[in-house]
Residue frames as qw, qx, qy, qz and C-alpha x, y, z in Angstrom:
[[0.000, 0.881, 0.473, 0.000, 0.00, 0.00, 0.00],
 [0.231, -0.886, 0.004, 0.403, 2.65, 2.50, 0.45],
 [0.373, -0.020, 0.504, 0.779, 4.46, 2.10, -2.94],
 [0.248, 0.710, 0.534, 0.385, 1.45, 3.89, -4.70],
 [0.161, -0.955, 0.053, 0.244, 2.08, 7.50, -2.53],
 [0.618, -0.394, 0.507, 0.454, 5.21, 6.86, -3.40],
 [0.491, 0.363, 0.677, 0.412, 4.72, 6.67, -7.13],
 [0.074, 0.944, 0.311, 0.080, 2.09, 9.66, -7.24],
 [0.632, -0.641, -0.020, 0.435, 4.89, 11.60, -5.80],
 [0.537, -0.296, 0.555, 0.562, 7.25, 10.83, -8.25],
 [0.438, 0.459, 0.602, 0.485, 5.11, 11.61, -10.76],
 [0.432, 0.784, 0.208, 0.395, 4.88, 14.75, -10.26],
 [0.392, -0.701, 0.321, 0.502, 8.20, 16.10, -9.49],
 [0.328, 0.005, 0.611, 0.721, 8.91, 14.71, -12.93],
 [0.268, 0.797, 0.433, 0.325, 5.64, 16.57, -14.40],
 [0.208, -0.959, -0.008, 0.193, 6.95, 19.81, -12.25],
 [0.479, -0.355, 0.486, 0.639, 10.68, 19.16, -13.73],
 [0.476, 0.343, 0.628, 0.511, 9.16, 19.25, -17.43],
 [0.033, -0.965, -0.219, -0.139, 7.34, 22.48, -16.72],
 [0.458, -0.801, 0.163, 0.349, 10.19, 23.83, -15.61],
 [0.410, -0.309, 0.521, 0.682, 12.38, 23.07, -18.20],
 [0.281, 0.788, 0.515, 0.186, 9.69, 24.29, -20.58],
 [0.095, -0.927, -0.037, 0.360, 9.98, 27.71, -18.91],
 [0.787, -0.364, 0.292, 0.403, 13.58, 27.57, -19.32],
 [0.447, 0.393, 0.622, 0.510, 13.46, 26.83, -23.22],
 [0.212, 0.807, 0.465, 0.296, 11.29, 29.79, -23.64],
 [0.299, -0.918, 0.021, 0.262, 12.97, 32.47, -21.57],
 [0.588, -0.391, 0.478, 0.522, 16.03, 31.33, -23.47],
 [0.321, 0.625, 0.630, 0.331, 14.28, 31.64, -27.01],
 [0.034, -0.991, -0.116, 0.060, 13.07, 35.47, -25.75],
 [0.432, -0.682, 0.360, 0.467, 16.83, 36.17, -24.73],
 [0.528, 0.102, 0.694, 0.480, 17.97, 34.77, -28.23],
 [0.295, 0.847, 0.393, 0.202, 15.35, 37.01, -29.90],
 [0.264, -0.924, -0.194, 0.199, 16.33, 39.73, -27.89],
 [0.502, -0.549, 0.439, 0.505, 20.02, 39.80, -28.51],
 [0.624, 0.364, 0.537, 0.435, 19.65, 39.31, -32.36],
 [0.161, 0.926, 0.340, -0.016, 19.09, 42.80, -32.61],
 [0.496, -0.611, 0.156, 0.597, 22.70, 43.76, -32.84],
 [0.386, 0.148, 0.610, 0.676, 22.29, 43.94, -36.55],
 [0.229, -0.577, -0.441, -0.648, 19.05, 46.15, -36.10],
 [0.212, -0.356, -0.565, 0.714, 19.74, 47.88, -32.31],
 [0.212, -0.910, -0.335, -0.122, 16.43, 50.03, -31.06],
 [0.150, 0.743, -0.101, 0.644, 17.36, 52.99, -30.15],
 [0.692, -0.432, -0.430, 0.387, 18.64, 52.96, -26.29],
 [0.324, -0.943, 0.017, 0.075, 19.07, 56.24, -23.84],
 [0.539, -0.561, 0.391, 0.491, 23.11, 55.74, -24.09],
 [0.212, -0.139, 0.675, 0.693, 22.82, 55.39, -28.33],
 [0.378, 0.456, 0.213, -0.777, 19.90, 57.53, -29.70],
 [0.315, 0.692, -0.386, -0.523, 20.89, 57.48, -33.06],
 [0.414, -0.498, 0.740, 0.180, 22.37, 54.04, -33.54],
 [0.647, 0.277, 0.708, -0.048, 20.01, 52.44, -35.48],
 [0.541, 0.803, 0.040, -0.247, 20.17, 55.04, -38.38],
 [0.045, -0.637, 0.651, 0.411, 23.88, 54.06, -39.21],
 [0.752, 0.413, -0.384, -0.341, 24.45, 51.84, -42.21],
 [0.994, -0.106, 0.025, 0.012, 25.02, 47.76, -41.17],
 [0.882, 0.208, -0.152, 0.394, 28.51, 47.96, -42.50],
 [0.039, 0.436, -0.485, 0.757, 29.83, 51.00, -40.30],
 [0.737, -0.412, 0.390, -0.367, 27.97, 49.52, -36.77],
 [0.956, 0.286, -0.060, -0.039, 29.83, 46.80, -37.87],
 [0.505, 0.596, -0.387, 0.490, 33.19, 48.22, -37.44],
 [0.679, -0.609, -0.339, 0.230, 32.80, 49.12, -33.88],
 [0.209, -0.752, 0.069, 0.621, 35.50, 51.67, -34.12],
 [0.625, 0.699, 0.199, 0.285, 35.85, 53.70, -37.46],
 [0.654, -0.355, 0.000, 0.668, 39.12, 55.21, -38.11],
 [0.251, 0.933, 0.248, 0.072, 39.31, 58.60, -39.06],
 [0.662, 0.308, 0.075, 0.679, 42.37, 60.43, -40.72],
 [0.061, -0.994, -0.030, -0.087, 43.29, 63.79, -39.69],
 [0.532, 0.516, -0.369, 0.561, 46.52, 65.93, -39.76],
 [0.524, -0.752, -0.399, 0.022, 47.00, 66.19, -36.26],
 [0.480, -0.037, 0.048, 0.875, 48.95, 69.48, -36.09],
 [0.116, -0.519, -0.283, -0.798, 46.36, 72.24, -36.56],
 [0.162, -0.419, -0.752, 0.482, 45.17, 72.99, -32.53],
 [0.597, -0.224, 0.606, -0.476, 42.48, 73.75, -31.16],
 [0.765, 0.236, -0.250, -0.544, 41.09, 71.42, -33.97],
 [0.975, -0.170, 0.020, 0.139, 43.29, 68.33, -33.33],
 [0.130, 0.645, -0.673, 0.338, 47.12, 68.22, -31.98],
 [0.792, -0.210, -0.550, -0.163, 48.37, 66.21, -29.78],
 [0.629, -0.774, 0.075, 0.016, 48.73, 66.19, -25.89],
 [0.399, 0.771, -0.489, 0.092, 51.93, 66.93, -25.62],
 [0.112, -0.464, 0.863, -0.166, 54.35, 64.24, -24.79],
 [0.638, 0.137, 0.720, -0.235, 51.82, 61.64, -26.01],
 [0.011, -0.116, -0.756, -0.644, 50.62, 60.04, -29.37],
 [0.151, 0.623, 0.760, -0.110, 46.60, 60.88, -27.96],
 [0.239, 0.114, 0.210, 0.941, 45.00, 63.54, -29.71],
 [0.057, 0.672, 0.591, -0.443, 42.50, 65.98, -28.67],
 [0.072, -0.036, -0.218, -0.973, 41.12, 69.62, -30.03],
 [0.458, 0.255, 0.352, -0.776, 37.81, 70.50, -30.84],
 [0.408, 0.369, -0.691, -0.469, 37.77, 68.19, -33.56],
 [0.218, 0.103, -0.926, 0.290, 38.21, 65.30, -31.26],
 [0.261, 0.168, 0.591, -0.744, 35.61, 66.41, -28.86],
 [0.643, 0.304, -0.118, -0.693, 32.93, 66.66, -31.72],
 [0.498, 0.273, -0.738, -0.363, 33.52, 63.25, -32.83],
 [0.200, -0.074, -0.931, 0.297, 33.39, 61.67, -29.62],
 [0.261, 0.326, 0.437, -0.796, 30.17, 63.49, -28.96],
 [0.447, 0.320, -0.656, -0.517, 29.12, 61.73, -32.39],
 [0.434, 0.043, -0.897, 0.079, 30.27, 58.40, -31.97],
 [0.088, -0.032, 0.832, -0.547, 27.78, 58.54, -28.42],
 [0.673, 0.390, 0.115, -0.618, 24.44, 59.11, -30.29],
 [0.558, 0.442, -0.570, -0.409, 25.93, 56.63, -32.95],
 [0.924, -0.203, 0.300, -0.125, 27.09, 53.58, -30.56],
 [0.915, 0.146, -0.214, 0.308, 30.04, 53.41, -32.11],
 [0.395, -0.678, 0.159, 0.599, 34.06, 54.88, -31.31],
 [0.400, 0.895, -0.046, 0.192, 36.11, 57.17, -33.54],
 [0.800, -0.381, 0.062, 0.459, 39.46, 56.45, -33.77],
 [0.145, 0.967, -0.114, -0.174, 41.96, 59.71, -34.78],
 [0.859, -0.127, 0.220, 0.444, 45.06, 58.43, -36.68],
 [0.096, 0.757, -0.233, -0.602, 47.46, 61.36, -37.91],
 [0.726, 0.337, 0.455, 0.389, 47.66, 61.34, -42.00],
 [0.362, 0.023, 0.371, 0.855, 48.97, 63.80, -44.52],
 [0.264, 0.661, 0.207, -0.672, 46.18, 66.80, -45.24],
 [0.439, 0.556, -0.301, -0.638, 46.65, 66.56, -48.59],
 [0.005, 0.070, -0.997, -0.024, 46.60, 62.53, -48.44],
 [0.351, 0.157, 0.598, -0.704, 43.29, 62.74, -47.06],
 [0.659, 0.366, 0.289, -0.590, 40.69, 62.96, -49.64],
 [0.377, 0.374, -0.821, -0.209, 42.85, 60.16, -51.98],
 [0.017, -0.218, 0.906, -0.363, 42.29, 58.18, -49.10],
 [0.617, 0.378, 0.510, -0.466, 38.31, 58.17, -48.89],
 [0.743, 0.458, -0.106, -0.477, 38.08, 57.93, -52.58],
 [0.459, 0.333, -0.815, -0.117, 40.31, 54.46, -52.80],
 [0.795, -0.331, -0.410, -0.301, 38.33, 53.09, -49.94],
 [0.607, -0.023, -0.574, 0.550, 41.18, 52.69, -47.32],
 [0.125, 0.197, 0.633, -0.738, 38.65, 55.16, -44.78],
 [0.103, -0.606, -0.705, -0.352, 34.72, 55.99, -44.72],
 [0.074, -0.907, -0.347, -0.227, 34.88, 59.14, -43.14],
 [0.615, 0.095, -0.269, 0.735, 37.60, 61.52, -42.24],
 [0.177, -0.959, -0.212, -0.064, 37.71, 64.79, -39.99],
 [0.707, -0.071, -0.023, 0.703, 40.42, 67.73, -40.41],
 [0.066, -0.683, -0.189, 0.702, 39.30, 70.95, -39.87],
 [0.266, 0.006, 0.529, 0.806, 39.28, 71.20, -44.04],
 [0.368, 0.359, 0.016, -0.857, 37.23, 73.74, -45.77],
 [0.568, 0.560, 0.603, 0.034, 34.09, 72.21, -47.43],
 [0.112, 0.511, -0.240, -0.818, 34.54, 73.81, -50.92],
 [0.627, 0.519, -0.266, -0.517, 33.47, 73.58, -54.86],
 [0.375, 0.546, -0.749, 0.021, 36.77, 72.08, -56.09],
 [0.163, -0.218, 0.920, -0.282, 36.48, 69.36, -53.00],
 [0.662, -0.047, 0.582, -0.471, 33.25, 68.61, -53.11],
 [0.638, 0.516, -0.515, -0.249, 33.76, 67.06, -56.95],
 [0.506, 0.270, -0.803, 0.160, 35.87, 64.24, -55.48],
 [0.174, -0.215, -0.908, 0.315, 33.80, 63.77, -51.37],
 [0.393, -0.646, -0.577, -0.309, 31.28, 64.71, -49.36],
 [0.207, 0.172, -0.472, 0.839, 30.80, 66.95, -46.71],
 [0.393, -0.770, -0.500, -0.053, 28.58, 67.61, -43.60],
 [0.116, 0.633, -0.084, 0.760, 29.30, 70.96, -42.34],
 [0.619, -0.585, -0.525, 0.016, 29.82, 71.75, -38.89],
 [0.415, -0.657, 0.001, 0.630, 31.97, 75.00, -38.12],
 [0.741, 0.531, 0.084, 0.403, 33.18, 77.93, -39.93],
 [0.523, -0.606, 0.172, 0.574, 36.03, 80.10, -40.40],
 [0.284, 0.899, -0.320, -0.093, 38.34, 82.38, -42.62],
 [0.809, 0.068, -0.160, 0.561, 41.49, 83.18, -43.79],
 [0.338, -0.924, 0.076, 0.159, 43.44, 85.73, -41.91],
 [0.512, 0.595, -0.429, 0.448, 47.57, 86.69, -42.21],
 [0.785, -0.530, 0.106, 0.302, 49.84, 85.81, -39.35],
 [0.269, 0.803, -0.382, 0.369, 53.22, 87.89, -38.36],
 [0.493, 0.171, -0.488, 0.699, 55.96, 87.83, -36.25],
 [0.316, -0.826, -0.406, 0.228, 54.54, 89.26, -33.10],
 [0.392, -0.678, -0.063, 0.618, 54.86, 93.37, -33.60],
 [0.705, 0.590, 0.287, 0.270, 54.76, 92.89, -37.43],
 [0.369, -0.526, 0.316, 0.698, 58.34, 94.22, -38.35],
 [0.198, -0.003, 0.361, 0.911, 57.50, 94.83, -41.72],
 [0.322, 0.376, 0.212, -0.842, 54.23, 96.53, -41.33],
 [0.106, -0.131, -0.717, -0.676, 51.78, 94.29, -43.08],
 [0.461, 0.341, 0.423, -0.701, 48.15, 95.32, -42.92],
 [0.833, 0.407, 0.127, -0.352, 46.68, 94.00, -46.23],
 [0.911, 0.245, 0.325, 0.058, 47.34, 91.64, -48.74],
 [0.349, 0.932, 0.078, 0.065, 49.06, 93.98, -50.87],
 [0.224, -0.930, 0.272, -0.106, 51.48, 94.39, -48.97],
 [0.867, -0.065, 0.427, 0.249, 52.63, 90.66, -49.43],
 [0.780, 0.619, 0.076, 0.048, 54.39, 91.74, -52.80],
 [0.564, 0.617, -0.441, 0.327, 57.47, 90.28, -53.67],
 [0.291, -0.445, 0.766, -0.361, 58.33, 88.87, -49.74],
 [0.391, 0.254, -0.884, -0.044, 58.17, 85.72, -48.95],
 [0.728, -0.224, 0.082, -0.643, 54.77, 84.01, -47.53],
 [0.026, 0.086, -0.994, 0.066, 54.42, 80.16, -46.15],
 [0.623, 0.122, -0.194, -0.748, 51.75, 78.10, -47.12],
 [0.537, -0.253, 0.791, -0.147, 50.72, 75.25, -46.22],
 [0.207, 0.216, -0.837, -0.457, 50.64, 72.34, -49.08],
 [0.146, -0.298, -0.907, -0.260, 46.65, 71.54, -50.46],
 [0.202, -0.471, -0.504, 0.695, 45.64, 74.11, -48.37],
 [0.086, 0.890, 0.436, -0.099, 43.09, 76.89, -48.86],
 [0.674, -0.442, 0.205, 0.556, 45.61, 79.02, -48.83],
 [0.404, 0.058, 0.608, 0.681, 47.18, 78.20, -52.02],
 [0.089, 0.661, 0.605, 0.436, 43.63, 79.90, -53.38],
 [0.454, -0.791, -0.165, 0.376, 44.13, 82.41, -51.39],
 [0.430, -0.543, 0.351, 0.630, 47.64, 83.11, -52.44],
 [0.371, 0.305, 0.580, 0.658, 46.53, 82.71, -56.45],
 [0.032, -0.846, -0.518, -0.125, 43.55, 85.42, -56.00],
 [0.217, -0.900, 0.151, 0.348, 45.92, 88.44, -54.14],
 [0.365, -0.340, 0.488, 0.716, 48.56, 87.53, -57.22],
 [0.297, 0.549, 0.706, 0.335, 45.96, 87.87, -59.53],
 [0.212, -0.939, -0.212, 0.169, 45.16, 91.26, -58.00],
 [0.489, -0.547, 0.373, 0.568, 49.29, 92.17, -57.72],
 [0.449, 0.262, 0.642, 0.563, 49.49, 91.38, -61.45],
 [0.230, 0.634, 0.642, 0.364, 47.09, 93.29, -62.07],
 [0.417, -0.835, -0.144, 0.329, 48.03, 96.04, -60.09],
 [0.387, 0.862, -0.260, 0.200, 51.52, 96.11, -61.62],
 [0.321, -0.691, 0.615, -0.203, 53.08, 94.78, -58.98],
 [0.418, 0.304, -0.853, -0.079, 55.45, 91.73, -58.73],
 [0.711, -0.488, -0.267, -0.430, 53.62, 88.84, -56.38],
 [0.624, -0.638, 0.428, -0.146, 53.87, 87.45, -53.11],
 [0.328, 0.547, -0.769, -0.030, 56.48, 84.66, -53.08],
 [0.885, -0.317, 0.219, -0.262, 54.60, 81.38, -51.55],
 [0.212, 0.253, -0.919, 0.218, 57.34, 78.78, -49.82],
 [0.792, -0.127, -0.513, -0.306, 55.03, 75.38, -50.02],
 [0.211, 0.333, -0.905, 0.160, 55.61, 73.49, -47.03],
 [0.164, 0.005, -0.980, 0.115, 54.30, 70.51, -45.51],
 [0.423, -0.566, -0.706, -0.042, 51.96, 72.17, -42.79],
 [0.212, -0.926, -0.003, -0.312, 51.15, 75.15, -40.22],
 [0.721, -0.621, 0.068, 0.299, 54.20, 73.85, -37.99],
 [0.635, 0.043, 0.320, 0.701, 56.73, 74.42, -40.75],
 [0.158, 0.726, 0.208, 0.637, 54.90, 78.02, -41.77],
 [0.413, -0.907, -0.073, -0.040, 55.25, 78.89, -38.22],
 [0.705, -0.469, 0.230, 0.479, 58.69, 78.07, -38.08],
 [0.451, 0.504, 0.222, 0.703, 59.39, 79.84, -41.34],
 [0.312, -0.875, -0.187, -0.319, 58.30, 82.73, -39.62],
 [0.759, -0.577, 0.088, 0.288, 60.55, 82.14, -36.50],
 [0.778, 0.044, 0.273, 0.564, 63.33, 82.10, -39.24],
 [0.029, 0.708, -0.205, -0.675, 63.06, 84.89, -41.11],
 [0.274, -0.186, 0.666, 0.668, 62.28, 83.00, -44.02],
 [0.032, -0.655, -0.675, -0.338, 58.88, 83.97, -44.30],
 [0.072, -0.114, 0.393, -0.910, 57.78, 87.30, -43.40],
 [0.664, 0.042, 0.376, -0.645, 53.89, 85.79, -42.58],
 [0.080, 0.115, 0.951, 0.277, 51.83, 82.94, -43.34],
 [0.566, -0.153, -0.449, -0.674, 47.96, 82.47, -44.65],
 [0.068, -0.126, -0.949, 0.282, 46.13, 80.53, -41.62],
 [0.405, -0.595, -0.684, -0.121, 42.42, 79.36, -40.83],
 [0.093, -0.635, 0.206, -0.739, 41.99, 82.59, -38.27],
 [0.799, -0.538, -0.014, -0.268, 40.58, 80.43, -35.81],
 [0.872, -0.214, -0.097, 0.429, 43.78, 78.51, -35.15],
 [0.495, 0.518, -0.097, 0.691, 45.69, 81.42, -35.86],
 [0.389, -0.700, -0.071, -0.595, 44.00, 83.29, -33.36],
 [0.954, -0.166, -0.250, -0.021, 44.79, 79.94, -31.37],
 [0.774, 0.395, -0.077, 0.489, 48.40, 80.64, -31.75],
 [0.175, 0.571, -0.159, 0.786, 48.85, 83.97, -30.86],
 [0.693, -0.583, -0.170, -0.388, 46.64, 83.13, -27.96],
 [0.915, -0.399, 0.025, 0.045, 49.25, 80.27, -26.47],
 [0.771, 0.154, -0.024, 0.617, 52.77, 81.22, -27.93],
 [0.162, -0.933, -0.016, 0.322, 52.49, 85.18, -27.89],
 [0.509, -0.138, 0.560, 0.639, 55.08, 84.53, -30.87],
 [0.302, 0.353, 0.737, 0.491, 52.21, 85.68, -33.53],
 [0.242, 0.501, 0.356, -0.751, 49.86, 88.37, -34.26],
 [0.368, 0.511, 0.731, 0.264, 47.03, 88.14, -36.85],
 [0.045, 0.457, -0.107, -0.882, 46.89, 91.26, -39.17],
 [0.153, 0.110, -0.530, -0.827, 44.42, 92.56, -42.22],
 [0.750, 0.079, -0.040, -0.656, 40.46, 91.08, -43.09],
 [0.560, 0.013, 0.794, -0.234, 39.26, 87.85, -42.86],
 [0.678, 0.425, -0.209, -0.563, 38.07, 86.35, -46.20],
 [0.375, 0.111, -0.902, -0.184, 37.47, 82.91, -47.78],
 [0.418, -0.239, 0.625, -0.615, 35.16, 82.87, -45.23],
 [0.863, -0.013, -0.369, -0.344, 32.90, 79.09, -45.24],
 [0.862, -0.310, 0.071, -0.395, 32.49, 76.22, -43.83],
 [0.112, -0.456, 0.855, -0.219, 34.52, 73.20, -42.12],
 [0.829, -0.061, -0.021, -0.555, 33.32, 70.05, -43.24],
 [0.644, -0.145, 0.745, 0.097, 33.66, 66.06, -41.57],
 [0.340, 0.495, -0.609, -0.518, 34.61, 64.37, -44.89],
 [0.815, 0.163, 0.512, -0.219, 32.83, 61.21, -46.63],
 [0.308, -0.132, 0.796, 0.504, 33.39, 59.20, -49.31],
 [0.517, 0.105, -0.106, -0.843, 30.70, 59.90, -52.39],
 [0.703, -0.113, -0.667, -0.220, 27.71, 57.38, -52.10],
 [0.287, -0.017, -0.780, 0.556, 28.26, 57.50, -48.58],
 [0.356, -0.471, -0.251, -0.767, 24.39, 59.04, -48.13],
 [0.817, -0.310, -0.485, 0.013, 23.10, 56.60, -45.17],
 [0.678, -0.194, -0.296, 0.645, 26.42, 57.32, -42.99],
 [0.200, 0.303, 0.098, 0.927, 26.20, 61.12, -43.81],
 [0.493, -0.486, -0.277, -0.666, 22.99, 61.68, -42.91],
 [0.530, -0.753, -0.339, -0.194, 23.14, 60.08, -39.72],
 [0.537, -0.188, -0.248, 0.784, 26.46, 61.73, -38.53],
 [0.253, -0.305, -0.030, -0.918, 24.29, 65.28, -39.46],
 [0.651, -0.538, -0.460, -0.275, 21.28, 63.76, -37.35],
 [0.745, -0.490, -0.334, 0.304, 23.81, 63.41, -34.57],
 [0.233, 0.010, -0.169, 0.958, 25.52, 66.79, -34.89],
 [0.314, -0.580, -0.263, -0.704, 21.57, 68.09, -34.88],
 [0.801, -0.291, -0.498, 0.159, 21.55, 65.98, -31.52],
 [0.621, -0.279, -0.273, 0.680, 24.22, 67.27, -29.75],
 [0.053, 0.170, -0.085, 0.980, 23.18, 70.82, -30.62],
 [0.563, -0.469, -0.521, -0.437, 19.65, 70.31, -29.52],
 [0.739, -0.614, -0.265, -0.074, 21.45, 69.42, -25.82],
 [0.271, -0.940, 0.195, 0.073, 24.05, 71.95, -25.96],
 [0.933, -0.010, 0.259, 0.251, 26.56, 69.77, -26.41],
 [0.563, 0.546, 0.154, 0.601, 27.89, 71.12, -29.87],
 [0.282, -0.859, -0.275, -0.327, 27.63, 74.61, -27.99],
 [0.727, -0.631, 0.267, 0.044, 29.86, 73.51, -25.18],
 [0.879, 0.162, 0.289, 0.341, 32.48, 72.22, -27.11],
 [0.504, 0.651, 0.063, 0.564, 33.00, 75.11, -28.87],
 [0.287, -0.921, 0.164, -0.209, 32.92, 77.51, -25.89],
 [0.881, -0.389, 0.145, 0.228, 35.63, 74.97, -24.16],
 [0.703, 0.221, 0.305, 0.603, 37.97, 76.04, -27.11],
 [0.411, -0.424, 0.177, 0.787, 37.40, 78.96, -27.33],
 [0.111, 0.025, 0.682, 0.722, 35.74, 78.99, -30.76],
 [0.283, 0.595, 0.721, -0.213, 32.03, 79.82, -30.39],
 [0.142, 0.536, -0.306, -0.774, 32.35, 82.39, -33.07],
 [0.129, 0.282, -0.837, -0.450, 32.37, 79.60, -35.64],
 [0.431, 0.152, 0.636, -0.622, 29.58, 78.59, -34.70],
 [0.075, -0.050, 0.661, 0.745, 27.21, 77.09, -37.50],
 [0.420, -0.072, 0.490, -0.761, 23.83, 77.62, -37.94],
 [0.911, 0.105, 0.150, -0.371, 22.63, 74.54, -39.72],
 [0.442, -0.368, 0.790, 0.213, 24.67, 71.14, -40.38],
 [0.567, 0.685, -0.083, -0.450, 24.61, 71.05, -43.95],
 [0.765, -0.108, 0.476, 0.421, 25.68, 68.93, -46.57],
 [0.530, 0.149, 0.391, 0.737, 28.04, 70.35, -49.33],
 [0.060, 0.966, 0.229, -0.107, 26.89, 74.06, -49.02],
 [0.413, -0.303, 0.160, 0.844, 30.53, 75.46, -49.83],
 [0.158, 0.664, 0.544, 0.489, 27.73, 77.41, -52.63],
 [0.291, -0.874, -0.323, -0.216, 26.19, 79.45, -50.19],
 [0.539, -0.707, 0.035, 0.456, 29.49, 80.50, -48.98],
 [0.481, 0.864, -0.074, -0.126, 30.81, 81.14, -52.02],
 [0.424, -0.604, 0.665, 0.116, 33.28, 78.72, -52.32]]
């Protein structure tokens, strides 16, 4: 008589084990759903934005992004380190947090740069470079700061230069691929036409080598972005910025063409981050809220006249 309790017993612990591992199965199933979504993430309080990027960049997890890192505030590097900051830096990483992914900053050539998106070997670069005409033909830009050019002296400007004009026949540094150069053809175009003989542009590399031409005496000024110039004169007291702003337009993050999907939501996330100040902050931190833009545009170097 007491083997049948027995029995009953047993039977159901094993009906209460099967329900149980039922459960199990299914909670695991949900989890399984749940987690597929890494290819199609919902939008989440730490990555607004994430879902609007294109499969093959959320894919990368960190995208690497070229830049000359030599142009501060925009991107340099801490000194006595290979990490690089500026306002450049700051904007990206204030990107990449609405995007879910990272931005990685690797220093390249400035005039390497937009070869580089159009052979495929990046998908999206950021270097403080002027969105123009002439560029946009070969990438893309989203706008997100502007700026001039300006002249830069010797602090105290020994030879008294106050306008362009005055560049004729001395010796100017320029930085190679640079605005600049268009710069420097437009005031000899003027000189010429003036009668007068033109400025003398010594090409080199970048703004460290036109500052140091300067230093030398083998330049008697260079052509800089005013905002770094301004930069300059700010932290060395070596410089002083003389004559009119002009070339004025836009600073744009740089894309390969076709790159519509990836563009569009790195301008969603620069609307983001100005929406909660962000963008705002950034700039004040530098220094640079002048530049300020008032809509993140793509290719507009038109409406600047560029």
């Amino acid at each position: 008589m007491s083997a049948r309790p027995i029995y009953g017993f047993r039977l159901v612990q094993l009906l209460a084990f099967g329900v149980l591992a039922i459960a199990i199965v299914l909670i695991a199933a949900a989890c399984g759903s749940s987690s597929s979504g890494a290819n199609s993430p919902s939008p989440s309080a730490s990555a607004p934005l994430a879902s609007l990027l294109p499969a093959n960049i959320r894919s990368m997890g960190t995208v690497t992004v070229p830049s000359s890192i030599e142009f501060p505030p925009f991107e340099y590097f801490v000194p006595g380190t290979t990490n690089a900051t500026g306002l450049d830096v700051d904007i990206m990483n204030a990107i990449a947090q609405q995007l879910g992914i990272k931005f990685k900053f690797v220093n390249y050539k400035f005039e390497s740069i937009i070869p580089s998106l159009q052979n495929g070997r990046f998908v999206i670069a950021m270097s403080s470079m002027s969105d123009t005409s002439t560029r946009e033909k070969q990438v893309d830009f989203v706008d997100y700061f502007v700026d001039g050019e300006q002249m830069m002296v010797k602090a105290g400007n020994p030879d008294n230069i106050t306008t362009y004009s005055d560049l004729s026949g001395k010796p100017v540094a320029l930085a190679v691929g640079d605005t600049d150069l268009t710069v420097q053809a437009a005031v000899n175009k003027q000189l010429a036409a003036a009668g007068k003989p033109p400025m003398k542009g010594l090409v080199l590399p970048g703004t460290p080598q036109d500052l140091l031409a300067i230093d030398s005496g083998r330049a008697v000024a260079t052509i800089i972005d005013a905002a770094s110039g301004a930069y300059d004169v700010k932290t060395t007291h070596k410089y002083e910025m003389v004559g009119p702003i002009t070339e004025t337009g836009p600073y744009g993050i740089d894309f390969p063409k076709h790159s519509a999907q990836f563009e569009s939501a790195v301008q969603s996330a620069l609307n983001a981050i100005k929406a909660n100040g962000t963008y705002q902050k950034i700039l004040a931190k530098w220094g640079e809220s002048a530049g300020a833009i008032k809509s993140f545009t793509i290719n507009n170097a038109a409406a600047y006249g560029q």
